[in-house]
Backbone as XML, in Angstrom:
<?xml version="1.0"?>
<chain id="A" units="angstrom">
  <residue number="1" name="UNK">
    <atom name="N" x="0.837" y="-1.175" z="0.000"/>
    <atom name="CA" x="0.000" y="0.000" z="0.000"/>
    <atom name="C" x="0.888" y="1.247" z="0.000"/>
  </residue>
  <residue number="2" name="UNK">
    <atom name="N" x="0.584" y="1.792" z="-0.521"/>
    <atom name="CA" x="1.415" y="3.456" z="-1.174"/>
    <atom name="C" x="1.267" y="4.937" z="0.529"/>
  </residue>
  <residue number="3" name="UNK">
    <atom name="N" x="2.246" y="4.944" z="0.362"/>
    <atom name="CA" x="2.504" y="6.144" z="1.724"/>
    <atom name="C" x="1.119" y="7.051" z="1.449"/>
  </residue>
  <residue number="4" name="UNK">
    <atom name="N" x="0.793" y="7.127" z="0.716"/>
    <atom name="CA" x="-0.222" y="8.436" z="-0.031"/>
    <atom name="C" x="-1.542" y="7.850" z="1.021"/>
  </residue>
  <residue number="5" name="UNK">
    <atom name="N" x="-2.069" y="6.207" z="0.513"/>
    <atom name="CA" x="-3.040" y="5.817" z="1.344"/>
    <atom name="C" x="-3.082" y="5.595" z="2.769"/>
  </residue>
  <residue number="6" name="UNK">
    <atom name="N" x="-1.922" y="5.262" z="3.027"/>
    <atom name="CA" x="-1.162" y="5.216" z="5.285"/>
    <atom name="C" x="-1.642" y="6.406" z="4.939"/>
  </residue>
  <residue number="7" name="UNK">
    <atom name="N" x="-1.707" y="7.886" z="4.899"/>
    <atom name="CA" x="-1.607" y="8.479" z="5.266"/>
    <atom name="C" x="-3.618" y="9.320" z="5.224"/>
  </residue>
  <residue number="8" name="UNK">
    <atom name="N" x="-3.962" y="8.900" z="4.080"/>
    <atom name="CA" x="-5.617" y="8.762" z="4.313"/>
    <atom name="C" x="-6.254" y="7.807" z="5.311"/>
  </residue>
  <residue number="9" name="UNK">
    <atom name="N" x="-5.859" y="6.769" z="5.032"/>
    <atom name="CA" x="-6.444" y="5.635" z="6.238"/>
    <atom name="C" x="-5.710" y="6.488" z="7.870"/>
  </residue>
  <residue number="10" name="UNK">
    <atom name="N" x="-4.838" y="7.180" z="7.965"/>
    <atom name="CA" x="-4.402" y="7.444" z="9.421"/>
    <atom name="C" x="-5.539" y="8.956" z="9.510"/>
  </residue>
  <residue number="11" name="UNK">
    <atom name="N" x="-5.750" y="9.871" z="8.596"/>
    <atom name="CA" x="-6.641" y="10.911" z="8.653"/>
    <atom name="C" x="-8.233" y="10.031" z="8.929"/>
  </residue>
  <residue number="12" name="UNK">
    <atom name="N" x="-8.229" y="9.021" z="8.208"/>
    <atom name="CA" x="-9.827" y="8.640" z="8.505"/>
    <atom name="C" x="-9.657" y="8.017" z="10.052"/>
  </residue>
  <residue number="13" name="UNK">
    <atom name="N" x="-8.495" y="7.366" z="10.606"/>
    <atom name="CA" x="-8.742" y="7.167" z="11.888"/>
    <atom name="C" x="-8.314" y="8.458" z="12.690"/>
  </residue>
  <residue number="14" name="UNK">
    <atom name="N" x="-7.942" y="9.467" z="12.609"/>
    <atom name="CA" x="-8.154" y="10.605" z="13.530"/>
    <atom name="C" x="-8.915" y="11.202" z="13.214"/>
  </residue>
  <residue number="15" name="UNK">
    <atom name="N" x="-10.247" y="11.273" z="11.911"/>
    <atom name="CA" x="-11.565" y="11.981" z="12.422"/>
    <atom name="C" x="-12.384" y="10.879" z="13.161"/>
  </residue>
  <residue number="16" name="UNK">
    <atom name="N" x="-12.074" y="9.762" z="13.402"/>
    <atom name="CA" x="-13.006" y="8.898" z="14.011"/>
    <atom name="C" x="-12.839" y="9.005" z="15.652"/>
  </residue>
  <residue number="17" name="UNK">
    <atom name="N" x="-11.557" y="9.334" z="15.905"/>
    <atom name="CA" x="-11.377" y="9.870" z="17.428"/>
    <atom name="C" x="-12.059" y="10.790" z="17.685"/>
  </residue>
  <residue number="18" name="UNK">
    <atom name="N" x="-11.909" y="11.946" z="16.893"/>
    <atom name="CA" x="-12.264" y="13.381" z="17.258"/>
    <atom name="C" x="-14.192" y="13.096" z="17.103"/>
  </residue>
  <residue number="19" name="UNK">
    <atom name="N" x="-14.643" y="12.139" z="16.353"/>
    <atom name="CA" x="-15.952" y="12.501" z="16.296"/>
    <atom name="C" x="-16.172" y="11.300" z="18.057"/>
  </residue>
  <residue number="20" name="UNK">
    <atom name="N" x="-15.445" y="10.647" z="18.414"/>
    <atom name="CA" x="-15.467" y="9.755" z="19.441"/>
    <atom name="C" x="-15.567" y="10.640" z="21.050"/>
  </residue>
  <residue number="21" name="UNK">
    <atom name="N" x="-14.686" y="11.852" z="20.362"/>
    <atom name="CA" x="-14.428" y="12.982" z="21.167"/>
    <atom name="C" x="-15.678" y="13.671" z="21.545"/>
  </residue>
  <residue number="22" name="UNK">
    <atom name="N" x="-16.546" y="13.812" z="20.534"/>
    <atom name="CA" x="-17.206" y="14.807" z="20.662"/>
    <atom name="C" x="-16.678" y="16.307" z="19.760"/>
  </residue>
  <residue number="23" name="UNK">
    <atom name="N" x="-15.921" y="15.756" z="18.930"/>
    <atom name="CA" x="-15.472" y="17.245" z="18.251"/>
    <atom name="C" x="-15.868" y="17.432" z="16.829"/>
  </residue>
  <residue number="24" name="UNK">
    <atom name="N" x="-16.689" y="16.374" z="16.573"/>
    <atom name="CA" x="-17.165" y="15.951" z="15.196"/>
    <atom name="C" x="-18.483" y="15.442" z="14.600"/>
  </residue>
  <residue number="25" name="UNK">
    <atom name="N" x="-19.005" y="16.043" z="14.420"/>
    <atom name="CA" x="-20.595" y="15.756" z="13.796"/>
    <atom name="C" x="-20.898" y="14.509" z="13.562"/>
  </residue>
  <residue number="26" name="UNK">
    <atom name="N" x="-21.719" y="13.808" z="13.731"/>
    <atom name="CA" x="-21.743" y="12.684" z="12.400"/>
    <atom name="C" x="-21.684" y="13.013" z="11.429"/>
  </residue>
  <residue number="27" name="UNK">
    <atom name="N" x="-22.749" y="14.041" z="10.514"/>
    <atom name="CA" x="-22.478" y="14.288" z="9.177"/>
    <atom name="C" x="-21.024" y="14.688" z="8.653"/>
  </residue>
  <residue number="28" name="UNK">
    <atom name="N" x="-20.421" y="15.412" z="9.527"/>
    <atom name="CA" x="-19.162" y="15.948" z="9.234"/>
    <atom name="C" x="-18.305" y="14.975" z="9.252"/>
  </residue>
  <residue number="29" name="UNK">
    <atom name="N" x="-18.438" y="13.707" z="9.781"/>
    <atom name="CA" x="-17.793" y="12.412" z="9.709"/>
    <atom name="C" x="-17.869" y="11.874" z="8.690"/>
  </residue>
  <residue number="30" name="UNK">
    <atom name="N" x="-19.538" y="11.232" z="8.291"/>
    <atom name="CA" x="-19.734" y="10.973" z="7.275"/>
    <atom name="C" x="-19.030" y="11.200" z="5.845"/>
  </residue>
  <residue number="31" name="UNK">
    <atom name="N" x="-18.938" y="12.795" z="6.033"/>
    <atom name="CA" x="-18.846" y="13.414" z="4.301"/>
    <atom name="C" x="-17.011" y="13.344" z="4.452"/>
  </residue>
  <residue number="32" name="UNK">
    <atom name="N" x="-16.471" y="13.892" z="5.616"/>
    <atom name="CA" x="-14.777" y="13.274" z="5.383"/>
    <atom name="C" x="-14.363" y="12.178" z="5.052"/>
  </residue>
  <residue number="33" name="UNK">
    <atom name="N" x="-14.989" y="11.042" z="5.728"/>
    <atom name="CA" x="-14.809" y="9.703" z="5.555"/>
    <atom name="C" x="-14.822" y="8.899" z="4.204"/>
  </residue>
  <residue number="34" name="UNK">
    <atom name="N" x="-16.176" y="9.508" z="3.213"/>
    <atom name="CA" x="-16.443" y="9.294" z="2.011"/>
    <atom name="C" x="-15.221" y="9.678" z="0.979"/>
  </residue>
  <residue number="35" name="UNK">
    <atom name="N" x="-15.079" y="11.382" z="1.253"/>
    <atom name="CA" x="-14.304" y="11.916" z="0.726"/>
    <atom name="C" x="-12.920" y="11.288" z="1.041"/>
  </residue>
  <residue number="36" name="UNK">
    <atom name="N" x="-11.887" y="10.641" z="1.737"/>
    <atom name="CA" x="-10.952" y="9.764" z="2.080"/>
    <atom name="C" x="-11.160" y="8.701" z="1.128"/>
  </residue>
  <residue number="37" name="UNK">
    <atom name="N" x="-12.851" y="8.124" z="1.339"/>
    <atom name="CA" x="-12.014" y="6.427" z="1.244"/>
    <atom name="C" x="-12.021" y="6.634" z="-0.581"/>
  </residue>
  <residue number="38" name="UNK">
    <atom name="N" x="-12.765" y="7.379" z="-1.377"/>
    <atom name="CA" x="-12.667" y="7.765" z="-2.881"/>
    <atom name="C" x="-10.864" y="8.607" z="-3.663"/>
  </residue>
  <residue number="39" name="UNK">
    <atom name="N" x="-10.519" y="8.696" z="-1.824"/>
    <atom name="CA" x="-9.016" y="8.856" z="-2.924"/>
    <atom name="C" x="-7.896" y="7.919" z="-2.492"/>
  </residue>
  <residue number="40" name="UNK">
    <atom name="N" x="-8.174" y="6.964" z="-2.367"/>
    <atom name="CA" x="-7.541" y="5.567" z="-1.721"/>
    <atom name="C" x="-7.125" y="5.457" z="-2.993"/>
  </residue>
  <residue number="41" name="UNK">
    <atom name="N" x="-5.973" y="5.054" z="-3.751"/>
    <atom name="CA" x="-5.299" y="4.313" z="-5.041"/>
    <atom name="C" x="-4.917" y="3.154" z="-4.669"/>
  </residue>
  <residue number="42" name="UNK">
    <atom name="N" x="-4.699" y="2.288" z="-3.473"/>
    <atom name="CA" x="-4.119" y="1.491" z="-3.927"/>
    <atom name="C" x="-4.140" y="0.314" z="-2.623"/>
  </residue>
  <residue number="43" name="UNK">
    <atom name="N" x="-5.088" y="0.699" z="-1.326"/>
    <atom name="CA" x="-5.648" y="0.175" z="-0.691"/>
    <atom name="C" x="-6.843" y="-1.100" z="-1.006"/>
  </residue>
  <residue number="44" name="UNK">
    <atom name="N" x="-6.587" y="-2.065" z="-0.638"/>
    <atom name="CA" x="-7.129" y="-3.538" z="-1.412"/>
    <atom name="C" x="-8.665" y="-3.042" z="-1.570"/>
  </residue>
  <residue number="45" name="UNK">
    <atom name="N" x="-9.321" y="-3.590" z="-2.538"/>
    <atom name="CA" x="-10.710" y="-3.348" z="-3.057"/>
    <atom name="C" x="-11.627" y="-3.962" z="-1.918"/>
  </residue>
  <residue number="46" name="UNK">
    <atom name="N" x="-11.147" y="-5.354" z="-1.036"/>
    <atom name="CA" x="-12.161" y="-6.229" z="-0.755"/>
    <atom name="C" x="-12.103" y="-4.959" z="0.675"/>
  </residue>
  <residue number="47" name="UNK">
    <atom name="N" x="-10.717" y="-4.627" z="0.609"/>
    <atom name="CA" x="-11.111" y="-3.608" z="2.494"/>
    <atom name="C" x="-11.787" y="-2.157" z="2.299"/>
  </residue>
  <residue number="48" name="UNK">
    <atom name="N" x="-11.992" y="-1.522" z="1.042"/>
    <atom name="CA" x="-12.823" y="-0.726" z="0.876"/>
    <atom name="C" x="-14.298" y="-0.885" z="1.043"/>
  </residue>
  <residue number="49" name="UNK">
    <atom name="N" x="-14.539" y="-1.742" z="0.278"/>
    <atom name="CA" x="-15.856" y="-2.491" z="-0.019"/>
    <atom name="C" x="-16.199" y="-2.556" z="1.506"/>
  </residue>
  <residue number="50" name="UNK">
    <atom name="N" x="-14.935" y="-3.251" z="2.671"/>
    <atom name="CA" x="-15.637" y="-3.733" z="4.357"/>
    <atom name="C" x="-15.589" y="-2.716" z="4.778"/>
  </residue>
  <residue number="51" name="UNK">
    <atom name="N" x="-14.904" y="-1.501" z="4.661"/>
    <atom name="CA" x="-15.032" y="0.099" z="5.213"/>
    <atom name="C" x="-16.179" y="0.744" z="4.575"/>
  </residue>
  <residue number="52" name="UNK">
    <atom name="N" x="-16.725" y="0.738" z="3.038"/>
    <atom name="CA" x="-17.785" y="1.587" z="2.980"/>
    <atom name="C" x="-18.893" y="0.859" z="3.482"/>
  </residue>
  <residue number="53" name="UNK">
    <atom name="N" x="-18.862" y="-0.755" z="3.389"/>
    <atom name="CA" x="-20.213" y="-0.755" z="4.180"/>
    <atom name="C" x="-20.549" y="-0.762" z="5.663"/>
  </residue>
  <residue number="54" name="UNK">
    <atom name="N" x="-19.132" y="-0.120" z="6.356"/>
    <atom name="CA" x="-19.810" y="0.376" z="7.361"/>
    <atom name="C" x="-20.304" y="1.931" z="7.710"/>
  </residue>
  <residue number="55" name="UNK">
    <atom name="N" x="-19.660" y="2.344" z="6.465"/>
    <atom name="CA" x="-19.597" y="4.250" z="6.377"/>
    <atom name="C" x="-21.057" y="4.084" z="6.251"/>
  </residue>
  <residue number="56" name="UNK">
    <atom name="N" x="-21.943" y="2.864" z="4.972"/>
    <atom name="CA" x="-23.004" y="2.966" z="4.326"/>
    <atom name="C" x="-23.882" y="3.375" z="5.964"/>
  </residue>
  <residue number="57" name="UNK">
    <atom name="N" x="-23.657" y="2.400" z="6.869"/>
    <atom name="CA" x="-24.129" y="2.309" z="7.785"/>
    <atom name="C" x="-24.889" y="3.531" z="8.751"/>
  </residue>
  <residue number="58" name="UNK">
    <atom name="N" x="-23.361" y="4.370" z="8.552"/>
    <atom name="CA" x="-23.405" y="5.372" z="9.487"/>
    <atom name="C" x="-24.501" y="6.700" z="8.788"/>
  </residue>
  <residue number="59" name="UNK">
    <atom name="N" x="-24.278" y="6.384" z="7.040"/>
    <atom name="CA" x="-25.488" y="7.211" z="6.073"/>
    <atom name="C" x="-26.431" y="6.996" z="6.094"/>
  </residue>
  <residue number="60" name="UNK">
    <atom name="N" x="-26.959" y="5.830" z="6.283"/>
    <atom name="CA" x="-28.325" y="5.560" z="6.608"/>
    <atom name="C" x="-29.095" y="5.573" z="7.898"/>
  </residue>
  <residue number="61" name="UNK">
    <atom name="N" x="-27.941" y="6.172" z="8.924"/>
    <atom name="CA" x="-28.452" y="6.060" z="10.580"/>
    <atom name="C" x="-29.171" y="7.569" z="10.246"/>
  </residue>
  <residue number="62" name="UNK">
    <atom name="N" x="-28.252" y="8.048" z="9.855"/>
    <atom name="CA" x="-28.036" y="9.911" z="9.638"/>
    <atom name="C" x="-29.221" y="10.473" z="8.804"/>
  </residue>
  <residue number="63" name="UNK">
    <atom name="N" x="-29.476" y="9.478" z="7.652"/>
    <atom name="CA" x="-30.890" y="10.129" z="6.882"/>
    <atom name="C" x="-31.990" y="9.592" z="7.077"/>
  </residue>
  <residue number="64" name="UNK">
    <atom name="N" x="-32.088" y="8.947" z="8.466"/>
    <atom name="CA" x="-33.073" y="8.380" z="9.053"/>
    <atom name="C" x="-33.220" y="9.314" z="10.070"/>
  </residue>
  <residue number="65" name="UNK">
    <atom name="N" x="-32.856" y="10.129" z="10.495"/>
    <atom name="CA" x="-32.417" y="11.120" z="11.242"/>
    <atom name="C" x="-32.868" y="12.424" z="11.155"/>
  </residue>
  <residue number="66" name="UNK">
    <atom name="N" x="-32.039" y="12.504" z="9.753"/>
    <atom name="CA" x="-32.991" y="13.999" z="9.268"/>
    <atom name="C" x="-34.625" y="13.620" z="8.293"/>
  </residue>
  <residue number="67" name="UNK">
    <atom name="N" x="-34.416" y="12.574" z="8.207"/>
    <atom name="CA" x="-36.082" y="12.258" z="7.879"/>
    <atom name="C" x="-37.280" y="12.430" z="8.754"/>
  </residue>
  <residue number="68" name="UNK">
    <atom name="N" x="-36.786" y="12.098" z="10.163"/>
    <atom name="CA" x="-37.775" y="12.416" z="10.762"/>
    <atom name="C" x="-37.565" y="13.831" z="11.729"/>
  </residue>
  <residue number="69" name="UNK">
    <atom name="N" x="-36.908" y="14.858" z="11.404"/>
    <atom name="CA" x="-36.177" y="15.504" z="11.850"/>
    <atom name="C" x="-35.993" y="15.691" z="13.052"/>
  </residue>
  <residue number="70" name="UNK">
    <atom name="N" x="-34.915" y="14.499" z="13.297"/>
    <atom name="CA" x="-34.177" y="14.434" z="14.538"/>
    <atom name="C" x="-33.071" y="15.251" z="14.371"/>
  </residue>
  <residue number="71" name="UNK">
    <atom name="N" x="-33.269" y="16.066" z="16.144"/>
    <atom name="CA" x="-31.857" y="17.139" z="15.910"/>
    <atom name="C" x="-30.591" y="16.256" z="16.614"/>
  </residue>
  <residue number="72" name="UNK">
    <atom name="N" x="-31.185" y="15.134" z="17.239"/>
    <atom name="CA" x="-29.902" y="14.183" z="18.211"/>
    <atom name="C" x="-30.339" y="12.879" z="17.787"/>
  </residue>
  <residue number="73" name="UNK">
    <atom name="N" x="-29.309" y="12.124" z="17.297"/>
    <atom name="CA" x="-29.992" y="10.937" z="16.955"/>
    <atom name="C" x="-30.659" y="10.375" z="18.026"/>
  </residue>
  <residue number="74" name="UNK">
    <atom name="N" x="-31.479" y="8.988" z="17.380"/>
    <atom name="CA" x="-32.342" y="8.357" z="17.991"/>
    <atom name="C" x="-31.261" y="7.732" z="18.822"/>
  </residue>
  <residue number="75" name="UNK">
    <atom name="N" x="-32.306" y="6.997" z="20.100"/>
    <atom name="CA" x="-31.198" y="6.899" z="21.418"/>
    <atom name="C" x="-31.173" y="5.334" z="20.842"/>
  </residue>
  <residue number="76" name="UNK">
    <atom name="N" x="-31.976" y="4.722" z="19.745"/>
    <atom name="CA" x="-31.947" y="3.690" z="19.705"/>
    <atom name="C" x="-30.843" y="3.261" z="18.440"/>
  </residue>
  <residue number="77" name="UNK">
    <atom name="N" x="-30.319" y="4.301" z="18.142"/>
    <atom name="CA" x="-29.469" y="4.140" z="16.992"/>
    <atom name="C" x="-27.861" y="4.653" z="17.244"/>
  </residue>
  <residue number="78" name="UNK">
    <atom name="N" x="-27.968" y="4.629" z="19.052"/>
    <atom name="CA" x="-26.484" y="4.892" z="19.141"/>
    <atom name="C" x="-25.626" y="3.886" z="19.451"/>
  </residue>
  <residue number="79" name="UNK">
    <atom name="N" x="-26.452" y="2.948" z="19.607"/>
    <atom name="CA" x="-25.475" y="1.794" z="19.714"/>
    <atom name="C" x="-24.934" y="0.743" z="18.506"/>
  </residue>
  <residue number="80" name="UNK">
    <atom name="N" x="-26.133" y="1.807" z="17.242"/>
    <atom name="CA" x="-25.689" y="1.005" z="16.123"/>
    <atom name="C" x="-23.981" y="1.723" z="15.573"/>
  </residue>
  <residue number="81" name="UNK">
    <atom name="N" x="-24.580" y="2.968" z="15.922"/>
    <atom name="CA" x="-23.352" y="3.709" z="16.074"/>
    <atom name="C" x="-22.090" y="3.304" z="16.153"/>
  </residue>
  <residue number="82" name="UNK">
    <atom name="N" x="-22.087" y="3.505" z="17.704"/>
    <atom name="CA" x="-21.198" y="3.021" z="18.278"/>
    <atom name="C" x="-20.442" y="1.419" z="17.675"/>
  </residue>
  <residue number="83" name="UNK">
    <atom name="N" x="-21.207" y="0.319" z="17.445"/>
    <atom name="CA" x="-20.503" y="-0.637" z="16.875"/>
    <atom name="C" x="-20.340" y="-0.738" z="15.535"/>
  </residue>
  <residue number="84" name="UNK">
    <atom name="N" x="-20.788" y="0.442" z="14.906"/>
    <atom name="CA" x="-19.688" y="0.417" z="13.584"/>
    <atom name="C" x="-18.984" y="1.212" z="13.716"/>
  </residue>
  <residue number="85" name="UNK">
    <atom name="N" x="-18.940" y="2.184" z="14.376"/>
    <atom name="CA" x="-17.225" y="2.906" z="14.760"/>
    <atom name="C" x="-16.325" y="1.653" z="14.966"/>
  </residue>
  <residue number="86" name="UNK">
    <atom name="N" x="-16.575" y="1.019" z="16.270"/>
    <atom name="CA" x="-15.565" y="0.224" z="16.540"/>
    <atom name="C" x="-15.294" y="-0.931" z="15.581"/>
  </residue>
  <residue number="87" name="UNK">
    <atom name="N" x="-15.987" y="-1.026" z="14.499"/>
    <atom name="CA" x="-15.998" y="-2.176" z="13.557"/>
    <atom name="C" x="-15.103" y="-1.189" z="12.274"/>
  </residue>
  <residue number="88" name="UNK">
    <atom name="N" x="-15.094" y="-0.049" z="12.191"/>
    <atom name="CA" x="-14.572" y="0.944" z="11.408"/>
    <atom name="C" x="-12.869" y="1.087" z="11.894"/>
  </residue>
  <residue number="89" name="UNK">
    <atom name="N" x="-12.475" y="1.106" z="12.992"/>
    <atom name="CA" x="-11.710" y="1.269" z="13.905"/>
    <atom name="C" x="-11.192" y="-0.110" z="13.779"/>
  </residue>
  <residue number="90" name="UNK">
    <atom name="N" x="-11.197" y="-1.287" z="13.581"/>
    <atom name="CA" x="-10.285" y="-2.695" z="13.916"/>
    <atom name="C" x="-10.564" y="-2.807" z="12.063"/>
  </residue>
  <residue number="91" name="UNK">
    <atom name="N" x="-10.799" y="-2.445" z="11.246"/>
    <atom name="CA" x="-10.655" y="-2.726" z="9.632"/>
    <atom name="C" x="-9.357" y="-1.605" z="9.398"/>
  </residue>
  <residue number="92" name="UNK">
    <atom name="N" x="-9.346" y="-0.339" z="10.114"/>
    <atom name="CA" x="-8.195" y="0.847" z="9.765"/>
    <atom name="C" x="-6.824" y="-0.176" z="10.490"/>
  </residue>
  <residue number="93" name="UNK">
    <atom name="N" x="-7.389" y="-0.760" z="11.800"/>
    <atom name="CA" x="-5.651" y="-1.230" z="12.431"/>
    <atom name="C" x="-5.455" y="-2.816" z="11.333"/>
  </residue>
  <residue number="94" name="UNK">
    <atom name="N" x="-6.143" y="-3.427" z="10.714"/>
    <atom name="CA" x="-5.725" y="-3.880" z="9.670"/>
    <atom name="C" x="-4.725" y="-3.430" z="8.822"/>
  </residue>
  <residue number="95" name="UNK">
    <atom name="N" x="-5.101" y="-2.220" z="8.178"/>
    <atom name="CA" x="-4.145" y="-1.541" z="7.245"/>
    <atom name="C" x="-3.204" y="-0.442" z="7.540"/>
  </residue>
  <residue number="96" name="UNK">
    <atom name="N" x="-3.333" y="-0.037" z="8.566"/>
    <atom name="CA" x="-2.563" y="0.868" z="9.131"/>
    <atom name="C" x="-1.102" y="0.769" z="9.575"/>
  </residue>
  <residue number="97" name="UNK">
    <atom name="N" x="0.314" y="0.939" z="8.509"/>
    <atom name="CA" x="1.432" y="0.452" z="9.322"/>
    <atom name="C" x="1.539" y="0.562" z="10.423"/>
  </residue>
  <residue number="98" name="UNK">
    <atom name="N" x="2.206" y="0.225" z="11.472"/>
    <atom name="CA" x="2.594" y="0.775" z="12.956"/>
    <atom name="C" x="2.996" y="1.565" z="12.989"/>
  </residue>
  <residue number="99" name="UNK">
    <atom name="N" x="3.935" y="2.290" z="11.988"/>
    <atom name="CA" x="4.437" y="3.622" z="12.005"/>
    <atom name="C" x="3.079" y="4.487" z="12.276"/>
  </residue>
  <residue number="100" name="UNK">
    <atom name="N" x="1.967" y="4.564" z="11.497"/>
    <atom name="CA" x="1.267" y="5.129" z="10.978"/>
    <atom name="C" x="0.741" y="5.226" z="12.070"/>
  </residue>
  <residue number="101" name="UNK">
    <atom name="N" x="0.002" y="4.014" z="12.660"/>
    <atom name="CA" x="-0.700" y="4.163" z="13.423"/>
    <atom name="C" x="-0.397" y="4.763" z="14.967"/>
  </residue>
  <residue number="102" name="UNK">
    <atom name="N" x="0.847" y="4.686" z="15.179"/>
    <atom name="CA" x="1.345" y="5.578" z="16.341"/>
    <atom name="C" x="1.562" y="6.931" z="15.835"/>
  </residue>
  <residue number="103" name="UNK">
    <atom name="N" x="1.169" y="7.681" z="14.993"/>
    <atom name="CA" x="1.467" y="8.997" z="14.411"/>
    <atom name="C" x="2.957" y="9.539" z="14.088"/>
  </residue>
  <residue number="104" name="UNK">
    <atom name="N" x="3.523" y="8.126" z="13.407"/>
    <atom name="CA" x="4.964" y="8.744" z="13.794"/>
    <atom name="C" x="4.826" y="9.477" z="12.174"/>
  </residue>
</chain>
């Protein structure tokens, strides 16, 4: 995998902290995350494919959301949340060198 993608896959796991934080929207997650995994060159197809369908996940929590216009998601949809973060989060330490992933 090409330094170019370590270095998208390490940006998509530090907006996933910061939205873990509280410093990050979902939507604002959402639309970075998308925008990342579409400039991946060279990151394997089958681990894109297992990363967007959990991004898909997090798009369809979100326009279920503003469909019924919820200003906080549903309390019943934070735990769907929550386990595709962490399912988002162990597919990045897959690909993530160790360099990378310690921010060196």
């Amino acid at each position: 995998m090409s330094e170019y993608d370590q270095r998208q896959l390490h940006l998509m796991s530090e907006y996933i902290k910061e939205f873990e934080q509280g410093k990050l929207k979902l939507e604002s997650l959402i639309d970075t995350l998308e925008a990342l995994m579409v400039s991946l060159q060279t990151t394997p197809a089958s681990w894109k494919d297992a990363f967007e369908s959990e991004w898909w996940t997090l798009e369809q929590l979100y326009a279920v959301a503003l469909e019924q216009s919820e200003t906080n998601l549903l309390s019943s949809s934070r735990d769907t949340i929550d386990e595709t973060i962490v399912n988002m989060k162990h597919l990045l330490g897959e690909v993530l060198s160790p360099k990378a992933a310690l921010g060196v």
